[in-house]
C-alpha positions as CSV (number, residue, x, y, z in Angstrom):
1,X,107.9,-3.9,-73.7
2,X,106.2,-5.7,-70.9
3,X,103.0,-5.5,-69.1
4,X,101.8,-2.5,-66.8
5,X,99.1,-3.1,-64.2
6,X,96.8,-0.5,-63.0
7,X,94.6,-1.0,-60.0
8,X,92.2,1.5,-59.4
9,X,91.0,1.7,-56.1
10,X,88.0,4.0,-56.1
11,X,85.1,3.5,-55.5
12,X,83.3,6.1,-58.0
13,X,84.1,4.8,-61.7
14,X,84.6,7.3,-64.2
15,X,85.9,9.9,-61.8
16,X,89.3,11.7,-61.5
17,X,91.4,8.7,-60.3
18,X,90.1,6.2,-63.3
19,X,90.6,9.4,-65.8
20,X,93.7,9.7,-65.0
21,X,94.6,6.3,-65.3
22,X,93.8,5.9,-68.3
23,X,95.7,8.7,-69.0
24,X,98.8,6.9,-67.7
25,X,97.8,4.1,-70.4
26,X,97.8,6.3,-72.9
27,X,101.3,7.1,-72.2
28,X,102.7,3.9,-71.6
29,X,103.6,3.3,-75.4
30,X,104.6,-0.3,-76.1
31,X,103.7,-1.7,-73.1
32,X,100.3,-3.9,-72.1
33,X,98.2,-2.4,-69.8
34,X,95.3,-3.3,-67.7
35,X,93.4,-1.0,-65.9
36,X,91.6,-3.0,-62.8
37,X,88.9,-0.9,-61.2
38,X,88.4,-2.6,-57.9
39,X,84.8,-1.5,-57.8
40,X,82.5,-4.0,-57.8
41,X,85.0,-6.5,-57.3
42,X,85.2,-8.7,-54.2
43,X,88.6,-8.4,-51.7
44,X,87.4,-8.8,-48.2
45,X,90.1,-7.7,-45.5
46,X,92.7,-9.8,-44.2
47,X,91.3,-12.1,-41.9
48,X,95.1,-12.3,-39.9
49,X,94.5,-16.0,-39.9
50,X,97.2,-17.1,-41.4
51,X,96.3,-20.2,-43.0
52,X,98.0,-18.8,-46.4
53,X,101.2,-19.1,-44.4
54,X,100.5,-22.8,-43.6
55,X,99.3,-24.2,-47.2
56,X,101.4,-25.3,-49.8
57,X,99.9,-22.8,-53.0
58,X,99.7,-20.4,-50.1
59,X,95.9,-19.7,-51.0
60,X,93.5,-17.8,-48.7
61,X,90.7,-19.3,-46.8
62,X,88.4,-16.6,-48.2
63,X,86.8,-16.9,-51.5
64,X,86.5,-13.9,-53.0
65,X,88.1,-11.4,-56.3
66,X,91.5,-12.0,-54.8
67,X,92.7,-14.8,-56.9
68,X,92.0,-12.9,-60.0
69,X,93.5,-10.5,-58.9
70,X,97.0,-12.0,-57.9
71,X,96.6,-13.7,-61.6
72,X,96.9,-10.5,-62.6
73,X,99.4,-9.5,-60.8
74,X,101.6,-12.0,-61.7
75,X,101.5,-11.2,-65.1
76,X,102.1,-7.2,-64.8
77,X,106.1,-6.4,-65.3
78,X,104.8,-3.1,-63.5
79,X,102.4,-2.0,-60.9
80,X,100.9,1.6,-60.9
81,X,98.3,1.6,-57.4
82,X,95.6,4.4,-58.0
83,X,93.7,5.6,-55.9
84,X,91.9,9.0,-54.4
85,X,92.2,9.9,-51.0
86,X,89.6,10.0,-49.1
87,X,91.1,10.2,-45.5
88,X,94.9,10.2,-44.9
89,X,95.0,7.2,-47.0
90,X,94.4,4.9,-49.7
91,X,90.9,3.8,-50.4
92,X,89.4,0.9,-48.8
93,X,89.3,-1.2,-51.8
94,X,93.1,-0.4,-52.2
95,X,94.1,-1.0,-48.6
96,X,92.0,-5.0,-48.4
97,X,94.1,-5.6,-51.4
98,X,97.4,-4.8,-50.5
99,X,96.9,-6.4,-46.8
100,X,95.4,-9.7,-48.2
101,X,99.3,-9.5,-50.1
102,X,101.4,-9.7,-46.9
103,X,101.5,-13.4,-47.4
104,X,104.0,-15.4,-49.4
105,X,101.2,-15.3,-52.5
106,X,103.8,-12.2,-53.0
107,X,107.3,-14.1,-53.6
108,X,105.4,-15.7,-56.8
109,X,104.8,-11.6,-58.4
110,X,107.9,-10.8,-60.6
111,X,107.3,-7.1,-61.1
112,X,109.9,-5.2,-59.4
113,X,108.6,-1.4,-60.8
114,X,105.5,0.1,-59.3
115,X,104.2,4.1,-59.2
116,X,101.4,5.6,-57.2
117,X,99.2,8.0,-58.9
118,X,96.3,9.3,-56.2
119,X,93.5,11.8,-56.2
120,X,92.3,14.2,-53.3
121,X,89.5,16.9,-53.3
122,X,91.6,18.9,-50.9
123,X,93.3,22.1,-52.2
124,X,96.1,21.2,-49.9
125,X,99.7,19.8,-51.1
126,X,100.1,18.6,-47.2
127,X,96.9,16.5,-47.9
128,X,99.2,13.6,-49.4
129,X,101.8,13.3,-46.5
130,X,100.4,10.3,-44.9
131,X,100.0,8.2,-47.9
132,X,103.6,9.4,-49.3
133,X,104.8,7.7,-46.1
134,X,102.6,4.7,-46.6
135,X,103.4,4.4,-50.2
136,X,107.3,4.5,-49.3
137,X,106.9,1.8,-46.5
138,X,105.4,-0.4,-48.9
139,X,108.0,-0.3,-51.7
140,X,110.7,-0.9,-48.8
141,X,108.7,-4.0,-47.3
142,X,108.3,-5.5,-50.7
143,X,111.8,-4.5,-52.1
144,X,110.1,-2.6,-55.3
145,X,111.6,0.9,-57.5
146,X,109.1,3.6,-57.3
147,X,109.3,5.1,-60.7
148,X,107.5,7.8,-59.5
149,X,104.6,9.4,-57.8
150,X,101.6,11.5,-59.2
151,X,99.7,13.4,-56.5
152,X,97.0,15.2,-58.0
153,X,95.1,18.2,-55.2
154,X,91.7,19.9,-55.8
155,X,90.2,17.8,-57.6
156,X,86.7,17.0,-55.4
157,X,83.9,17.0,-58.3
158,X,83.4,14.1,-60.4
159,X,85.4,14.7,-63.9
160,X,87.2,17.7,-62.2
161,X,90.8,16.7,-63.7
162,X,89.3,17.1,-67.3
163,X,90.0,20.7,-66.8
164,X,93.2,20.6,-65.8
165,X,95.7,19.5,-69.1
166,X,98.6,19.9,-67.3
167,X,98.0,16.8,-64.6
168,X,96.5,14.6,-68.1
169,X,100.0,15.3,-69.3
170,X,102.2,14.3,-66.1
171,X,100.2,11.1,-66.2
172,X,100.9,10.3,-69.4
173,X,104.6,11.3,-68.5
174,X,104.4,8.9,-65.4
175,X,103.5,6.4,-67.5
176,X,106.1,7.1,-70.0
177,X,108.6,6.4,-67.1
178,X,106.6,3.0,-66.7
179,X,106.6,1.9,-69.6
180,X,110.5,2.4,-70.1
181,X,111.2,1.2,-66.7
182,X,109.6,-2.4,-66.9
């Protein structure tokens, strides 16, 4: 089995999204997995400089948590992005990560599979709609598979998923799918 990646892009740890990440891990028999919470960690936005485009290891100008982070995400075989929704999007912690990879750091990642698994305190399914299309635009751009999408509603107090078995379980089914994908 090969290695699974999970970067967690809230900003509260220990709450919904990081539960049910590690839920996901638990399911991802046979497979390596990291979870990264990106709290606390350093990835300043995307100065649109483009210096990384110009330099030979195509490094960034800023030093910050980034190059640990690409280290890691070199070694993943799969890539599950986590994060809550806080307003018709990804987390900021999320969103500075993925813009500082729209360089060619991103031709040296060999993972091909990668799943979103996000969190909203909305009751509303419609909640997600944005992100869905965000989250499709970016496995086109970057020529991944989706192996599939867990979009968890109602969950707005701290632990809330706890009470809710059945979304622990499709986690763990999602990363199932993972883990036999990669």
């Amino acid at each position: 089995m090969g290695n699974i990646l999970i970067l967690v892009g809230s900003g509260r740890r220990e709450g919904n999204t990081e539960l049910l990440a590690r839920e996901l891990a638990r399911g991802a028999e046979g497979a390596q997995v990291e979870i990264l919470p990106l709290a606390g960690l350093q990835a300043a936005p995307c100065l649109g400089c483009d210096t990384c485009m110009q330099r030979p290891d195509h490094s960034c100008v800023q030093k910050d948590d980034m190059q640990m982070i690409c280290d890691k995400l070199a070694w993943a075989d799969g890539v599950v992005m986590a994060s809550p929704l806080y307003f018709a999007g990804i987390s900021a912690q999320l969103k500075a990560v993925l813009d500082r990879l729209h360089s060619p750091i991103k031709d040296s990642f060999h993972f091909k599979k990668i799943a979103l698994l996000m969190t909203a305190g909305s009751p509303n399914p419609a909640s997600f709609a944005s992100v869905s299309l965000q989250y499709e635009t970016l496995v086109r751009h970057f020529k991944l598979e989706s192996v599939g999408t867990l979009l968890v509603n109602g969950m707005h107090g701290k632990g809330d998923v706890e009470n809710h078995p059945e979304e622990l379980e499709r986690a763990r089914t999602l990363g199932r799918a993972m883990s036999q994908a990669i």
